[in-house]
C-alpha positions in Angstrom: 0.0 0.0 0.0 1.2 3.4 -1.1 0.4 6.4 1.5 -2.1 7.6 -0.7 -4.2 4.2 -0.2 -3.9 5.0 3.3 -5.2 8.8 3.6 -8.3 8.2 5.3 -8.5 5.1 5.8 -10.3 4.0 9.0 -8.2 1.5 11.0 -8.9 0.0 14.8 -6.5 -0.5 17.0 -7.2 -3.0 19.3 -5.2 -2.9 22.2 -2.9 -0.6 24.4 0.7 -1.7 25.1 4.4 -2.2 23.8 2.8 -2.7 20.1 -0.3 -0.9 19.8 1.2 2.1 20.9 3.1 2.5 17.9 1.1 1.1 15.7 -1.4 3.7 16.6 1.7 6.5 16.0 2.4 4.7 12.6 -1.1 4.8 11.3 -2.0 8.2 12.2 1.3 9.6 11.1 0.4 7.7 7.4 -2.7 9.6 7.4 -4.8 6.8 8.7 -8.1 7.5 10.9 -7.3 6.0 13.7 -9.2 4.7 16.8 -7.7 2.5 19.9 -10.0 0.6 21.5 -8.4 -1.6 25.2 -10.5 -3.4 27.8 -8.4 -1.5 30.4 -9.3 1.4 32.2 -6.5 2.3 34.8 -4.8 4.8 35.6 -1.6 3.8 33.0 -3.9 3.3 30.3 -5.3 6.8 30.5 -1.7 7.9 30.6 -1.3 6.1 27.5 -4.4 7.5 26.2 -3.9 11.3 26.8 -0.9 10.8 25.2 -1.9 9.4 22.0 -5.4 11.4 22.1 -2.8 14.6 22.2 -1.9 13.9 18.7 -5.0 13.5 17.6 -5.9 9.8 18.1 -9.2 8.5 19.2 -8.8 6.4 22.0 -11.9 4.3 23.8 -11.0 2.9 27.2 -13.0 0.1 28.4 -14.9 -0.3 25.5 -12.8 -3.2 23.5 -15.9 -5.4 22.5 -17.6 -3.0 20.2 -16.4 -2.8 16.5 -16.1 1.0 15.8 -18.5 2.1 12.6 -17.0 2.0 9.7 -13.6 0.4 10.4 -11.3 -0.9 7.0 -9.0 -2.5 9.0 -7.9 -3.7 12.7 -4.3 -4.0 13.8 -4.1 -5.7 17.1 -1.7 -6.1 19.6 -0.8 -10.2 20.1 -2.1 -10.6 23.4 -5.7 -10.1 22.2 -7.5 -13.8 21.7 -9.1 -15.2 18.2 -12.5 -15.1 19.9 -12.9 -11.5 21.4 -16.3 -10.6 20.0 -14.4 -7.4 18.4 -12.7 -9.6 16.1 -15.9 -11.9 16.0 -17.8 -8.7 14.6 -14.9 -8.1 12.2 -15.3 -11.4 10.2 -18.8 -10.6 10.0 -18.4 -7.4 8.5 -15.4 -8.8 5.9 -12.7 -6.1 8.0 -9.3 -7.7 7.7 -7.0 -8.6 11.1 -3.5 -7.9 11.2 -1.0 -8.1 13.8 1.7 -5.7 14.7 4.0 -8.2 12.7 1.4 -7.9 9.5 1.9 -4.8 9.7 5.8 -4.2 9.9 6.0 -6.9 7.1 3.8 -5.0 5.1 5.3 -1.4 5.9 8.8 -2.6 4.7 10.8 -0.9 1.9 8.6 2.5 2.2 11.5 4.8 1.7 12.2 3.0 -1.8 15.4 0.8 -0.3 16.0 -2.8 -0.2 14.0 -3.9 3.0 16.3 -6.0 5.0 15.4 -10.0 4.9 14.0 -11.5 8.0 15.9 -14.8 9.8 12.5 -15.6 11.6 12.7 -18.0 15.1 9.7 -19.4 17.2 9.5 -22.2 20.1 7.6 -22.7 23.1 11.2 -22.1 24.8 14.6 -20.4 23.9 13.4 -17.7 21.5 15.1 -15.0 22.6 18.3 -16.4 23.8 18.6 -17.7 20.1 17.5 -14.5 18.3 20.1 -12.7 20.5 22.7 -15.3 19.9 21.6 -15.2 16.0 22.4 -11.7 16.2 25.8 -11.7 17.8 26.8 -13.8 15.3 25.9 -11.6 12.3 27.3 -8.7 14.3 30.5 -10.4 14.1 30.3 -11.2 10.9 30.5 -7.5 10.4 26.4 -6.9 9.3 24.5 -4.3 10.8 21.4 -6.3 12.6 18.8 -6.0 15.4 17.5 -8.2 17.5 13.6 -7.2 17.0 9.9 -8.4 17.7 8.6 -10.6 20.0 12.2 -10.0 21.9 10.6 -6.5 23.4 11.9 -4.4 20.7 9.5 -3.1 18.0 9.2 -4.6 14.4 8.0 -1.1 13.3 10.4 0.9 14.8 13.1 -1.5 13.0 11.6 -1.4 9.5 10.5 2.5 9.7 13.8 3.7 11.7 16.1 5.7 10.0 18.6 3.0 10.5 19.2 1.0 7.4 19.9 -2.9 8.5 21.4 -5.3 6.3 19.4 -8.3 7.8 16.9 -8.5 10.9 16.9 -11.3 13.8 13.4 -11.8 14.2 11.7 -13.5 17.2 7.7 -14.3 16.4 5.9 -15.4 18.8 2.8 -18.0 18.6 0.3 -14.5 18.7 1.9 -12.8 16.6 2.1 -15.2 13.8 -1.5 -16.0 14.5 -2.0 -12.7 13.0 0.5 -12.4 9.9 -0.7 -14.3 7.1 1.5 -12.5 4.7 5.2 -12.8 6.5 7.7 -14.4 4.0 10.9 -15.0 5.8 14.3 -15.2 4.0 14.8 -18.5 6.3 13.4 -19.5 9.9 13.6 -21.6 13.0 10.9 -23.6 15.3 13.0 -25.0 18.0 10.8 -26.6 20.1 6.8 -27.5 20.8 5.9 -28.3 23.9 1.6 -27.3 25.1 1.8 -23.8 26.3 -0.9 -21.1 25.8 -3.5 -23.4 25.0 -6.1 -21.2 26.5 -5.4 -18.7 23.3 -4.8 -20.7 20.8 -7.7 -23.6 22.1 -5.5 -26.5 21.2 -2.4 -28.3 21.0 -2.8 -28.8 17.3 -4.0 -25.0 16.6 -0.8 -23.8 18.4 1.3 -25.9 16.4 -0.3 -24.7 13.1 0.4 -21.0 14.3 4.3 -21.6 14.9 4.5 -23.1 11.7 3.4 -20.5 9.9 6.9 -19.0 10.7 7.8 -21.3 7.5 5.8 -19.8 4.7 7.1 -18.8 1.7 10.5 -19.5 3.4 13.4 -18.6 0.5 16.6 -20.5 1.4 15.9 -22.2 5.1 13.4 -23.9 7.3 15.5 -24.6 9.9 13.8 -27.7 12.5 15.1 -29.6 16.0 15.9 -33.3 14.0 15.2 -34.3 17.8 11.5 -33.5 18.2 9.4 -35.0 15.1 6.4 -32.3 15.6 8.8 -29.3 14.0 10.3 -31.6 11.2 6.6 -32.3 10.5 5.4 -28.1 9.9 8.8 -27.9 7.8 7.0 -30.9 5.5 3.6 -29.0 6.0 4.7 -25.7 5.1 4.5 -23.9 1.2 8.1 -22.8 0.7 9.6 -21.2 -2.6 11.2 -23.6 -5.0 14.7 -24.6 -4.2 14.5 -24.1 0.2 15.6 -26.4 2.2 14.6 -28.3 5.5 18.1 -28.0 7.7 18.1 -29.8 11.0 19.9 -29.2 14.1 20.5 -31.9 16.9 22.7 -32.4 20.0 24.1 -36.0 18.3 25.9 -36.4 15.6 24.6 -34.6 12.6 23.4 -36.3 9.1 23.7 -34.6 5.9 21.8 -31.3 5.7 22.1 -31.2 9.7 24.1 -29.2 12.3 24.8 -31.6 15.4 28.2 -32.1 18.1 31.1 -34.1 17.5 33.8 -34.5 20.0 32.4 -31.2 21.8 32.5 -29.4 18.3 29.5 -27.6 17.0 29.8 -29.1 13.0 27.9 -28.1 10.1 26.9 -30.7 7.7 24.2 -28.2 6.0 26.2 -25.8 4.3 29.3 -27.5 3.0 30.2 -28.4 -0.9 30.1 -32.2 0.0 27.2 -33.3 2.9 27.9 -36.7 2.6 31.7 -36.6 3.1 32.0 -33.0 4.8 31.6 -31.7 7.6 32.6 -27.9 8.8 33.9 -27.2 12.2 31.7 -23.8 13.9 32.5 -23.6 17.5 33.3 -25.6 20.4 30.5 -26.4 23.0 32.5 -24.7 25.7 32.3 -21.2 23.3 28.2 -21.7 24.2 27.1 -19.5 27.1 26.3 -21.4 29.1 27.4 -24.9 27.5 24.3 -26.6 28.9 22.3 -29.1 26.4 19.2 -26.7 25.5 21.3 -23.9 25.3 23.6 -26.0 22.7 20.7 -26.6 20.7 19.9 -22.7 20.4 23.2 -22.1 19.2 22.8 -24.8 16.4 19.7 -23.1 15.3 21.3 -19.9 15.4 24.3 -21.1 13.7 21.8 -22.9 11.3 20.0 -19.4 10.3 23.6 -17.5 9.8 25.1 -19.9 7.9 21.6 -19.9 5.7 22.5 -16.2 4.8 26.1 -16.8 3.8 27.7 -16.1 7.6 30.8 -17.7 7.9 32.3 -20.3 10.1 34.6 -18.1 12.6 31.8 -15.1 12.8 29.9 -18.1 14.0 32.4 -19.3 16.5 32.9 -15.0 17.3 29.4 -14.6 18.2 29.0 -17.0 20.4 31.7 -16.6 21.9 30.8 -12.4 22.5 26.9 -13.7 23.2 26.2 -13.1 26.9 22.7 -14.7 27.9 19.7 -12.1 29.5 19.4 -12.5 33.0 17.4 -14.9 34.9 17.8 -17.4 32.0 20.3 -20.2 33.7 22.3 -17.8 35.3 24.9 -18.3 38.0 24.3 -16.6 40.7 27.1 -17.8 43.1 28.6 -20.8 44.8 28.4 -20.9 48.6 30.0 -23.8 50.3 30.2 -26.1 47.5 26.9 -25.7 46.5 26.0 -23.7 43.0 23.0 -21.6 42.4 21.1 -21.2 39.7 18.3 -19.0 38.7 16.3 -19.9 36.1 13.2 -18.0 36.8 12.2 -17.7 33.4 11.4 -21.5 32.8 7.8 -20.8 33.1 6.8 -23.6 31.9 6.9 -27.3 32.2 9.2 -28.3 28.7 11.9 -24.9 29.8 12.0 -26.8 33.6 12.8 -29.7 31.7 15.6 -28.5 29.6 17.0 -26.9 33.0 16.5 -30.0 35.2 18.5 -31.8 32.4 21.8 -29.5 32.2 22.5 -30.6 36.6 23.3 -33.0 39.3 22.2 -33.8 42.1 19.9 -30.8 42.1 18.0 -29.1 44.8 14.6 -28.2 43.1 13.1 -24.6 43.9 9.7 -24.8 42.0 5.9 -23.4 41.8 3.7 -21.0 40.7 0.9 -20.4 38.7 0.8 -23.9 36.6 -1.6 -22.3 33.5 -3.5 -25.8 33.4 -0.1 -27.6 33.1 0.4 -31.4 34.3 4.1 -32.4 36.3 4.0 -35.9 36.4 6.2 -36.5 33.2 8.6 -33.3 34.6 8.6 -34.8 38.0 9.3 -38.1 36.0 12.4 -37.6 34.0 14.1 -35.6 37.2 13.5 -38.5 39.8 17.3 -39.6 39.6 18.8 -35.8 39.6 16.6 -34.8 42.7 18.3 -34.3 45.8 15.1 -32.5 47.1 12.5 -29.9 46.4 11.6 -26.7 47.6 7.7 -25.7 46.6 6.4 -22.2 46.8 3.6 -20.5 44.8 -0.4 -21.0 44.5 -0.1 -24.3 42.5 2.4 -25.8 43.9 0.3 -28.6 45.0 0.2 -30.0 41.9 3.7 -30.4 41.9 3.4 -32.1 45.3 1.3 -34.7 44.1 3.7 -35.2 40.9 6.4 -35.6 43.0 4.0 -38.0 45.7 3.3 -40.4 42.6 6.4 -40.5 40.7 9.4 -39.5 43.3 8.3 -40.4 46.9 11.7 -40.5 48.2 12.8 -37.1 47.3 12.5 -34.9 50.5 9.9 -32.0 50.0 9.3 -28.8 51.9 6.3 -27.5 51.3 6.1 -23.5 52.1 2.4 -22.0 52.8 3.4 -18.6 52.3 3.3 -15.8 49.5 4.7 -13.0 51.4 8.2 -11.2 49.9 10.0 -13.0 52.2 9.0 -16.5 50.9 11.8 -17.1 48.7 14.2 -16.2 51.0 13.0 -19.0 53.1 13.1 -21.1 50.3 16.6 -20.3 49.5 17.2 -21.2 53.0 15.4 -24.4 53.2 17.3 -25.7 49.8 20.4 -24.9 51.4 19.3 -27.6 54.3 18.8 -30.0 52.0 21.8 -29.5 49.8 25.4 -31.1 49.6 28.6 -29.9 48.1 28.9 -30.7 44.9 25.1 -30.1 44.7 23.2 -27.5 42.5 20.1 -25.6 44.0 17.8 -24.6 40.7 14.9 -22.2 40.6 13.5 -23.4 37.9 9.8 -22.7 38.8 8.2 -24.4 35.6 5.3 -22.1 36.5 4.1 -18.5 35.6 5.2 -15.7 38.8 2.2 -13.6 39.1 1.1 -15.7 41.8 3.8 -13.8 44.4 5.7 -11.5 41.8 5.4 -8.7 39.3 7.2 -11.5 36.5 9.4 -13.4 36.0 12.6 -10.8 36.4 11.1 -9.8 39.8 10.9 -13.7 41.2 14.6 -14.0 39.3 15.9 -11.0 41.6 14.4 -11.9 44.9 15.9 -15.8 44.1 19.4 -13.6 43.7 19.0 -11.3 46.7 18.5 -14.4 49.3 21.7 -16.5 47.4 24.2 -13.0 47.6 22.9 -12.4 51.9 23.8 -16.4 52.1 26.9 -15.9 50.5 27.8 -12.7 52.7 26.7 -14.5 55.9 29.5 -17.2 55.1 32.1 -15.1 54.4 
């Protein structure tokens, strides 16, 4: 669309926030008629509102059922279900839904340049660690990138910015790509699918039809996890341009057209004159931040996507090497008599606790939360044998009880009936009871924080507080 086609045009916003915000900005600076509808009515959301409502956007608080008359178009922000009646009226009336993503995709190229290809990555867990390791190594390969979308920074303000990118490293959430039917990325990644968000998406099979969209019209590379059948199977699904290819990456030993470990070397059999017989040397596993398996399997995917857009072997190996994980991701914290802490606060969910559970032991578990409808059994299951003992705080944390009751009944457990601020110090306290040198104590909650925290950065910092006043009580 030229900005002719959009003088005048009468487009919704539906939704407040990190991407309606400027999609609103966008619109009305194109010359768009533009109205915001959002459920909310607090006090940020009138902030929110007065500011955009200063520049001459119509903004309805409360109000996000009704489909404002006349509307062309709505651009909503990803956290807004398939079935709000808004979007319910919408289909009735023919008006087309985009996401923010739609949007950005469509927006690209406005100033007459080259828009910068997309390296596109999805996964129930480990999208941004691999977006930000994706782009470290095309920094080092000496390409001017951002890490951009789902990652917290805005698609829009990357494709509309005065900066001019050479290539963008995209993370795409399961919303978001709900909601862009047109995105065509130069090559992308699902790492992993594991039931999460099930309440939005209504199914196990719906959400894995919305991550696979990520493949689409893929030019050069559908990158897939060789280890978990369900993402090899959207690569097979998917309607790609003629001449991509499916490019697996596994912790074993890689096949032709697969990056895998050998001998603790990260290899690529992908991109190499000879698959069969050849085999390219990237990185050693110790160059991965931190080594542990999951975290491996993001830098293959990463390397996997670089090498797909010509990156060479020792940017690879650079990157990785420069790439310095976000916190609260399985971070060190400290080690305090021979016992290591870890803070993994962001494994929210049951498939993250299990990656994190897999990379220790003997382990001290600190785990609970809000479980979002999730089962532990098959968790509790597969960390049995690394379980020195458990720790459970949080609203739900029962159901982890009884997981642990069926499946691990000789694992000590302290239950804590508490959800004040100064619960996870106790817990801290009570792992370090149960723990051993040589031992690990983990908070990986493999639950949601609201329960007791602001998110997940909140219950990371209160983990770290109570580990640095143990450690300064020993000293």
């Amino acid at each position: 669309m030229s900005n002719q086609d959009w003088q005048g045009k009468r487009v919704t916003v539906a939704g407040l926030g990190v991407s309606g915000i400027p999609a609103a900005k966008v619109l009305h600076g194109l010359g768009a008629v533009v109205t915001v509808v959002n459920d909310g009515d607090d006090e940020r959301s009138r902030a929110q509102a007065a500011e955009l409502e200063a520049q001459g956007i119509t903004v309805r608080l409360g109000d996000g059922a009704t489909l404002p008359e006349s509307t062309e178009l709505i651009v909503t922000t990803p956290g807004w279900k398939p079935d709000k009646p808004l979007f319910t009226a919408a289909a009735e009336a023919g008006v087309p839904i985009w996401g923010d993503v739609e949007l950005a995709w469509r927006l690209r190229g406005r100033d007459g340049r080259e828009p910068a290809p997309w390296l596109a990555v999805t996964g129930t867990n480990g999208k941004t660690t691999t977006v930000r390791m994706l782009a470290s190594i095309l920094e080092a390969a000496g390409l001017r990138t951002a890490a951009v979308g789902n990652i917290g920074v805005s698609l829009l303000d990357a494709v509309l910015g005065d900066e001019k990118y050479d290539v963008l490293a995209v993370e795409l959430s399961s919303y978001q790509l709900h909601w862009a039917p047109s995105l065509r990325a130069h090559s992308a990644a699902v790492l992993n699918l594991a039931p999460d968000h099930l309440d939005w998406h209504g199914s196990m099979e719906a959400y894995a039809a919305d991550k696979g969209r990520i493949y689409e019209g893929n030019r050069i590379a559908c990158v897939y996890n060789a280890q978990e059948r369900a993402t090899e199977d959207l690569v097979r699904e998917a309607d790609v341009e003629e001449g991509c290819r499916a490019i697996g990456f596994t912790l074993a030993t890689p096949g032709p057209s697969q990056l895998g470990v050998v001998d603790g070397i990260l290899v690529d059999r992908a991109f190499v004159a000879n698959r069969q017989k050849q085999a390219q040397e990237l990185a050693e596993v110790t160059d991965v931040n931190p080594p542990a398996p999951h975290n491996i399997a993001n830098a293959l995917a990463a390397a996997a996507l670089a090498r797909a857009f010509g990156v060479g072997p020792a940017a690879v190996r650079d990157g990785l090497r420069a790439f310095r994980p976000d916190p609260h991701r399985i971070e060190h914290v400290a080690d305090v008599a021979g016992v290591a802490y870890i803070d993994d606060s962001k494994a929210t969910n049951t498939h993250a606790a299990e990656a994190s559970l897999a990379a220790y032991d003997p382990i001290v578990w600190i785990a609970g939360g809000l479980a979002k409808g999730a089962a532990f059994g098959e968790l509790v299951t597969g960390a049995a044998g690394r379980l020195r003992g458990v720790v459970l705080i949080g609203r739900d944390r029962a159901l982890i009880r009884e997981a642990l009751a069926r499946h691990a009944p000789e694992v000590p457990v302290v239950d804590l009936d508490r959800t004040d601020t100064g619960a996870m110090s106790e817990a801290v306290r009570e792992a370090t009871r149960l723990a051993r040198p040589g031992d690990t104590v983990l908070m990986a909650p493999a639950c949601a924080s609201m329960d007791m925290f602001v998110n997940y950065n909140k219950r990371g910092e209160a983990f770290a507080d109570a580990v640095r006043a143990l450690a300064a009580e020993s000293d």
